[in-house]
N, C-alpha and C positions, 0 to 999 in steps of 0.2 A: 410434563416438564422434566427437563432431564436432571439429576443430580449431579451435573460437571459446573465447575467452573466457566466462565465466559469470558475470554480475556480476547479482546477484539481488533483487530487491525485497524489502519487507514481514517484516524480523525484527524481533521485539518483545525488548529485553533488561530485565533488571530487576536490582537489587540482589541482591547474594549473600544478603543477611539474608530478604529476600521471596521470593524464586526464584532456589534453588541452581544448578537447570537451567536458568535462562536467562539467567543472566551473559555476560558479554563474552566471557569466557574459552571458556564454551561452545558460544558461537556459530561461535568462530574453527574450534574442534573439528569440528563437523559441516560447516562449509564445507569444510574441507582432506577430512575423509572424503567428501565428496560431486563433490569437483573445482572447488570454486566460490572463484575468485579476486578477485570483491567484493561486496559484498552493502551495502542500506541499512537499518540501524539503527534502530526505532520508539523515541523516549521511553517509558517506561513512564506510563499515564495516569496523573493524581493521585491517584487510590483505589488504585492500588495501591504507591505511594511514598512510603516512611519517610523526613520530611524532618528526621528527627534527626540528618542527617550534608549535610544540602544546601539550599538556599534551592527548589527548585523541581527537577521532572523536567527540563526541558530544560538546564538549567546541571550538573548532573549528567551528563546525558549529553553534554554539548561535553566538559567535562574527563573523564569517563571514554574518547573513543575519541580524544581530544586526539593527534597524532602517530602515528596507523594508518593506513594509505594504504591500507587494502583494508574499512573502512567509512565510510559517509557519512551523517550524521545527519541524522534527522527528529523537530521537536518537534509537541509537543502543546497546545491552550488549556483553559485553566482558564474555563470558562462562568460559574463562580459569580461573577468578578471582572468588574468594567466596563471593566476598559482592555484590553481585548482587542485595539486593535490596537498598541498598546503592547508586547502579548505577540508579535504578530508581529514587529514591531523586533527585538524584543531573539532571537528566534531567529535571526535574520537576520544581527545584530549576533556572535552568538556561533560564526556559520559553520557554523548547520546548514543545513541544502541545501531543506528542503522542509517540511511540517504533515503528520501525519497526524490524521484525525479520522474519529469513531464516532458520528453520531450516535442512534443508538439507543441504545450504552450512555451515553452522556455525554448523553442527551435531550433532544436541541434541535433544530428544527425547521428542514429542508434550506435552504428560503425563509424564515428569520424572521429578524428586522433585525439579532438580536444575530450570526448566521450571518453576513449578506451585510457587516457591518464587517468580518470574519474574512478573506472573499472577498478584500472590494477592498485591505485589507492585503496580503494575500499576493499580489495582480495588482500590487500595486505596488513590492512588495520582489524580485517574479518568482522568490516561492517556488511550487514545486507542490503539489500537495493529493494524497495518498492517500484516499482514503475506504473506508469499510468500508459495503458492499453487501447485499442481504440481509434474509431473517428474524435479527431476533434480541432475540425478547422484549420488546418494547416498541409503543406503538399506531402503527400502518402510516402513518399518514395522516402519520406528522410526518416517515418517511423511505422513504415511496412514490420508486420509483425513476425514473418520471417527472417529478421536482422537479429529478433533476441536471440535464435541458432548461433550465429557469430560471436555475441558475447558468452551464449555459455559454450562455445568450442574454446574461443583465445583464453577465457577466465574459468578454467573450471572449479576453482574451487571458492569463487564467488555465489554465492546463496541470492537470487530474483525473486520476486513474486510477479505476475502480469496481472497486475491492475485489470477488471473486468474482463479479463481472458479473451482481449479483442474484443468483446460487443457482438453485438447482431453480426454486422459486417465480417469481422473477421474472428469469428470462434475457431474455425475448422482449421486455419494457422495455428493458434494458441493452441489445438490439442496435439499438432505433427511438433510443437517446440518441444514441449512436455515428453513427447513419446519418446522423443529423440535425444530427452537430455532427463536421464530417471534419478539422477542422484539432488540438484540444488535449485532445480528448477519449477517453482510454485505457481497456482491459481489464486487470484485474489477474490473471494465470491465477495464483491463489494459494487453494489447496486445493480446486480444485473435480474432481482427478480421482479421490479415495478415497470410493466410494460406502458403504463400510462406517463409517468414522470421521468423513466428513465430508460428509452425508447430504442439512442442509440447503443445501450449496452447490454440490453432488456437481451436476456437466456430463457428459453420456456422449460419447463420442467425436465422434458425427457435429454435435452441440449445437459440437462446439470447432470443428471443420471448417466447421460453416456460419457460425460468428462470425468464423473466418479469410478464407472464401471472402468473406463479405458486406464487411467493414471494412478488412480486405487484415491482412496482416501485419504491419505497419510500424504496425498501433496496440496489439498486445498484449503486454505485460510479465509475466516469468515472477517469481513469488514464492513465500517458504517458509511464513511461518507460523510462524517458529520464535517458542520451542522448543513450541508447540502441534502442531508438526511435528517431529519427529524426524528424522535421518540414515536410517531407513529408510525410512518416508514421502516426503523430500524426493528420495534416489536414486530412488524407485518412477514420483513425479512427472516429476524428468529425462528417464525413460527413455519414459514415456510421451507428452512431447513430442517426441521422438526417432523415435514408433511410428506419427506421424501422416501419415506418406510426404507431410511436406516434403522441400525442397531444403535441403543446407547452406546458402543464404546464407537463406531464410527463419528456418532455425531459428535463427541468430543474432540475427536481428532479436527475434525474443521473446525469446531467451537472454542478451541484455546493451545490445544496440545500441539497441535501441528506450528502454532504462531512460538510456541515455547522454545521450538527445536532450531527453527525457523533464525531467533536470535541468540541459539546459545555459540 
């Protein structure tokens, strides 16, 4: 076991009333069972946010981890509202650290104008952007993984991560992005090593090795997924960055160091 820190990317938390299992509470839960001393926080999107006790997901989640030194929050934008980068402010404003965005489930197109206001908001508030990578049920073309090229050409000195590095599907994009943009541009290792549960984004070993070997270490971030991820899932993943006969100071780089710089 390695002697670093674990400070983890990509937990999704929700209201007790929406998802029992993915409270705050729960989160802290599987962290401590897991070894993991910090982790960043997703807003829950707006579909799935009862705003009968809150003005918005991201105000919600400032006051719900308000005063925990061992999460750091990331909000989410409302696409159907026009003042999108309004919505950046005020996350910024309310001391969450970063965005995360879907577009496939939130259906907006990686290049399209309402996106790149989102962009140069957050390049200017020097929030980071999580993105979510991959198949997932929606028309390819609007979040084809060669489009993050274009955000990190127009926004360079906006900070991404790509969410499961593309997937089965499309890894070998997610490594030409990386190659092609070496300074702000990250790997999310967040569920791609569970080839039974997590199929379409499932990476086999030598797939992580050569995205290590090609990009270096010092661009990939490890995440959970929670609670789409469980305490058994999430230790299985640990341990399988642990099996990839890196060096300790490598594996800290994915295990917390990289997420540090990530949001500094």
């Amino acid at each position: 076991m390695g002697s670093y820190e674990i400070f983890a990317n990509h937990a999704h938390i929700f209201q007790k009333q929406v998802r029992e299992d993915g409270t705050m509470e729960a989160l802290l839960r599987v962290m401590d069972s897991c070894g993991i001393s910090r982790a960043v926080a997703f807003a829950p999107f707006h579909k799935y946010f009862d705003d009968s006790c809150c003005a918005n997901p991201n105000r919600w989640l400032a006051k719900t981890i308000h005063g925990n030194s061992r999460l750091y929050g990331f909000g989410v934008i409302d696409f159907a509202r026009d003042d999108l980068a309004d919505q950046v402010h005020e996350a910024k404003q309310l001391g969450l650290r970063g965005l995360k965005l879907h577009p496939a489930f939130q259906k907006f197109k990686i290049d399209s104008d309402a996106a790149f206001q989102v962009y140069e908001a957050a390049q200017k508030e020097g929030l980071p952007i999580s993105f979510h990578t991959g198949i997932h049920w929606h028309r390819i073309r609007d979040y084809n993984m060669l489009l993050f090229d274009e955000v990190a050409y127009h926004f360079p000195e906006l900070r991404f991560s790509m969410e499961h590095v593309g997937g089965y599907s499309f890894f070998l994009d997610g490594v030409a992005v990386m190659s092609n943009n070496r300074e702000n541009v990250y790997a999310g290792l967040t569920s791609v090593f569970d080839r039974g549960k997590n199929k379409y984004w499932y990476l086999n070993d030598q797939q992580v090795k050569d995205l290590l070997w090609i990009t270096g270490c010092e661009r990939s971030i490890f995440g959970l997924d929670f609670p789409y991820n469980g305490a058994e899932e999430i230790a299985a993943a640990i341990e399988k960055v642990r099996s990839l006969g890196l060096t300790e100071t490598e594996e800290a780089f994915i295990m917390g160091e990289n997420l540090e710089r990530f949001l500094a």
